[in-house]
N, C-alpha and C positions, 0 to 999 in steps of 0.2 A: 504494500500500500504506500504512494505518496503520501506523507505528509511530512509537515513542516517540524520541526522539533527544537527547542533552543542552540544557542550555540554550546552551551556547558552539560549537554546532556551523554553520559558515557556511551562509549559506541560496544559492540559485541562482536566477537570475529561471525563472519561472513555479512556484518551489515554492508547496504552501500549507501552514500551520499554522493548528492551532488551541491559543490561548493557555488555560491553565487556570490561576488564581489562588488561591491561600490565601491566606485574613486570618491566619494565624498565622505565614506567612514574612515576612521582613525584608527588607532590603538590610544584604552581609557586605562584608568586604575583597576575599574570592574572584570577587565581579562586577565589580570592578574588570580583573581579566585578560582580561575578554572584552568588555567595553562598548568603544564606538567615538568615540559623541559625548563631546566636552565639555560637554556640559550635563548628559546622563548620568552623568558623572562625576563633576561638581559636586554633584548632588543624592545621589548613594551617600556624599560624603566628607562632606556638610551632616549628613547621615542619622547617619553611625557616629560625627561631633564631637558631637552631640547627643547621641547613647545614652550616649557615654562619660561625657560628663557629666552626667547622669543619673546612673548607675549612681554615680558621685566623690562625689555628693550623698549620694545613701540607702547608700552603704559610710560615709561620713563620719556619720550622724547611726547607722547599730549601730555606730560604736564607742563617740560619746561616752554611747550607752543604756546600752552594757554597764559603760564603763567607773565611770559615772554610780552602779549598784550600788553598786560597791568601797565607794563617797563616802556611800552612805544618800541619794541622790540619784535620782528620779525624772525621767531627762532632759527627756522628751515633756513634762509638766509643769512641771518648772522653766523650760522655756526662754516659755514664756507668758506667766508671773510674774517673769521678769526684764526688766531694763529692755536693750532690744535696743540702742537708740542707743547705750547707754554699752558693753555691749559690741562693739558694731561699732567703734565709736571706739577701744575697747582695742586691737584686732588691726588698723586701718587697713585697715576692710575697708565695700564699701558692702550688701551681703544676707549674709542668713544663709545662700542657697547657695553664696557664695562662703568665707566660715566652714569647713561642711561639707565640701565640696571640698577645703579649705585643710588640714582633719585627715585625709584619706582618704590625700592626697597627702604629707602627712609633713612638710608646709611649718609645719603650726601645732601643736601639741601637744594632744591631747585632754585629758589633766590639768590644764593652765594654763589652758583654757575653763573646766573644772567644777570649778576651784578660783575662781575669777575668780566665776562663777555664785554659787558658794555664799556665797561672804563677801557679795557683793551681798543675796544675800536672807536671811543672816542680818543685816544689817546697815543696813536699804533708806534710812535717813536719816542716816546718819553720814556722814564726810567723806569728802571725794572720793578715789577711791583711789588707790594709788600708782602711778607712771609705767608706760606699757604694758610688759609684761614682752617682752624680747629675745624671739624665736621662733630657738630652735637650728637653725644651718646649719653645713655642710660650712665648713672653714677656706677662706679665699679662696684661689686658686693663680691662676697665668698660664694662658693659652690653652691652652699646649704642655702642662702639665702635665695640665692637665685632660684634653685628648686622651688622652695616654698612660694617666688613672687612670680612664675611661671604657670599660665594658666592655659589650659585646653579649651577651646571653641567645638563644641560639637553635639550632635542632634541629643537631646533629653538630658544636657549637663544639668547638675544639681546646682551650679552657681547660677545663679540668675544675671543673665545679662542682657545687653541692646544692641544693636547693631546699628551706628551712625547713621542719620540723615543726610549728613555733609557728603559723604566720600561713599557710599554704600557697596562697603567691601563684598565681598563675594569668595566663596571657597576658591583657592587657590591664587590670591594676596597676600602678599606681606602685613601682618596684620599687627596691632598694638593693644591694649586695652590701658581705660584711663578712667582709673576711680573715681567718680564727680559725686559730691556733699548734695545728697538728697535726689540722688538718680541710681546709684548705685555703678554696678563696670559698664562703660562703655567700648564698645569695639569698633578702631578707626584704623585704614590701611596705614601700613607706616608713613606714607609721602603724604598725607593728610596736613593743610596745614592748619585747620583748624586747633591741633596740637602743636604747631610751634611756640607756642611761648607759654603753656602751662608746666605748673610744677613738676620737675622732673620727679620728681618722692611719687606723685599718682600714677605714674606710669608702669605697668607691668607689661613684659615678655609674654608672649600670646603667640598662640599657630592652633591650625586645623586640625582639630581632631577627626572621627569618620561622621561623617555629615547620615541623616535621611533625608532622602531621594524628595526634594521641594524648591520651589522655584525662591529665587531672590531676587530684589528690585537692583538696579544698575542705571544710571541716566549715561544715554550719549547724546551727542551736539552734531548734527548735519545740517551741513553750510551745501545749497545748489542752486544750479541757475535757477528761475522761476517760468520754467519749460511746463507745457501739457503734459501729463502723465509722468514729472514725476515724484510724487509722492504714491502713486500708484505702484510706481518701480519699486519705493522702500517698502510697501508693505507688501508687497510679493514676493521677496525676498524673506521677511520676516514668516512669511507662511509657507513658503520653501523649510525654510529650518524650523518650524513649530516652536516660533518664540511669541509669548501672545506680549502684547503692548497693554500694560497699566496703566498709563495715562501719556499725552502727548500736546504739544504748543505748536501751532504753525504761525510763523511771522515773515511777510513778505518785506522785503527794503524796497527803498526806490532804484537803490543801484542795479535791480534787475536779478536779486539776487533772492533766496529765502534761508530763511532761519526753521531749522524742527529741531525738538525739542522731545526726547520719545522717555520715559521710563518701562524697561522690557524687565521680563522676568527670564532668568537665564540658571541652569546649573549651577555654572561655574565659571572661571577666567577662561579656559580650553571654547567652552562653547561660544562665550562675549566677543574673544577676539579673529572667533573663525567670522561670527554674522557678521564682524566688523570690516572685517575683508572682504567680504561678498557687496557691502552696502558699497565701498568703494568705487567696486567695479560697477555700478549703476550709471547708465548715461544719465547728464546732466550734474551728477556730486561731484563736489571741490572738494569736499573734507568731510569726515567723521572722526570726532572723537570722543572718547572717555568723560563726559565730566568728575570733573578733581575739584569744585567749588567749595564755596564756604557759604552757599545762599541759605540764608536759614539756618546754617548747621554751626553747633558751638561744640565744643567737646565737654 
């Protein structure tokens, strides 16, 4: 008899199958539960080190776009015209995807990049600048304490916590938690800047425990011409990938252009920045990104 049967269900000698493939699946954590080989399982954990980092990359280069704005700073273009060696050298750092990564992950500050940037190129032959600036970390503690101030994120914990409105992290971020006086833990990605300049004492060490399988909210920002069909484009896309939309803003400019505004419910980071690639390639889009805002959101 055909039929259909999971992917993880054991086979019996003389079964037969037949294998069907999609180029638009992947390898998840979830094939991890059912693969056998070690080599199989080397090449899924190869697969999802790699996405991750990918994804640390292009989350780290929409902040310092966005934040780039703030500054009267064209990031994409300023970073061409800057001299990269000096700032690599700034941050003790050998590429720009390690930079990227370095502000997605909370380790570098996007502000003291595109401040750093800018004096550079306001300035291209003047003297050499002043010593690398510190990169803000958590106070140093012992092993013990650290254990203790190290908290799990994950589906039915017993801590009670929130997941920020500002930055609305999502399984597989860089994540922070930040004790607030009458709110109790808050959970904010590390690049969040609505935690720059709280007490570092409220801060604890935070990562993903194993999630249940539930959507989480996410805002991106798509900038495109103001073409027939296309918001049509993005949400055919979005029902290509079975992402439903919680809520959405459309704002036209005069320059001919429009502003959307979508809050999608997504898994994960793996699934965010695959639809985010695809919204991309939509005729008519100039940009999509991540919102990394502070509207509304306080830590």
């Amino acid at each position: 008899n055909d039929r259909l049967v999971p992917l993880s269900t054991p086979l019996k000698s003389g079964d037969y199958v037949q294998i069907l493939t999609d180029a638009n699946r992947h390898p998840s954590k979830d094939w991890l539960k059912f693969v056998r080989t070690a080599k199989a399982r080397s090449r899924i954990n190869h697969y999802i080190r790699t996405e991750q980092l990918a994804q640390s990359i292009q989350c780290g280069r929409d902040i310092l776009e966005k934040q780039g704005r703030r500054l009267n700073l064209v990031f994409h273009k300023a970073i061409k015209e800057t001299d990269q060696e000096r700032l690599l050298k700034e941050f003790n750092l050998k590429s720009l995807e390690g930079l990227f990564a370095g502000v997605h992950e909370g380790r570098i500050k996007a502000h003291t990049v595109l401040r750093f940037m800018k004096e550079q190129l306001a300035a291209p032959t003047a003297v050499p600048p002043p010593p690398a600036r510190a990169v803000t970390t958590l106070p140093a503690r012992s092993a013990e304490e650290k254990k203790e101030e190290s908290i799990t994120i994950a589906g039915g914990d017993k801590i009670p916590y929130t997941l920020a409105r500002c930055c609305h992290p999502v399984p597989g971020d860089q994540i922070i938690g930040y004790t607030s006086i009458g709110r109790g833990l808050i959970v904010h990605t590390a690049g969040c800047q609505a935690i720059l300049n709280v007490d570092p004492e409220r801060l604890l060490s935070a990562h993903w425990g194993e999630q249940k399988e539930q959507p989480f909210p996410v805002v991106i920002e798509i900038k495109a011409k103001n073409d027939i069909g296309v918001l049509s484009g993005v949400t055919g896309v979005l029902m290509h990938e079975r992402i439903n939309i919680d809520s959405g803003r459309f704002h036209a400019n005069v320059d001919g252009n429009s502003e959307i505004n979508l809050t999608l419910e997504v898994r994960d980071t793996v699934q965010l920045y695959q639809v985010i690639a695809r919204l991309r390639a939509v005729p008519s889009v100039l940009e999509v990104i991540r919102s990394s805002g502070v509207k509304g959101g306080q830590a």
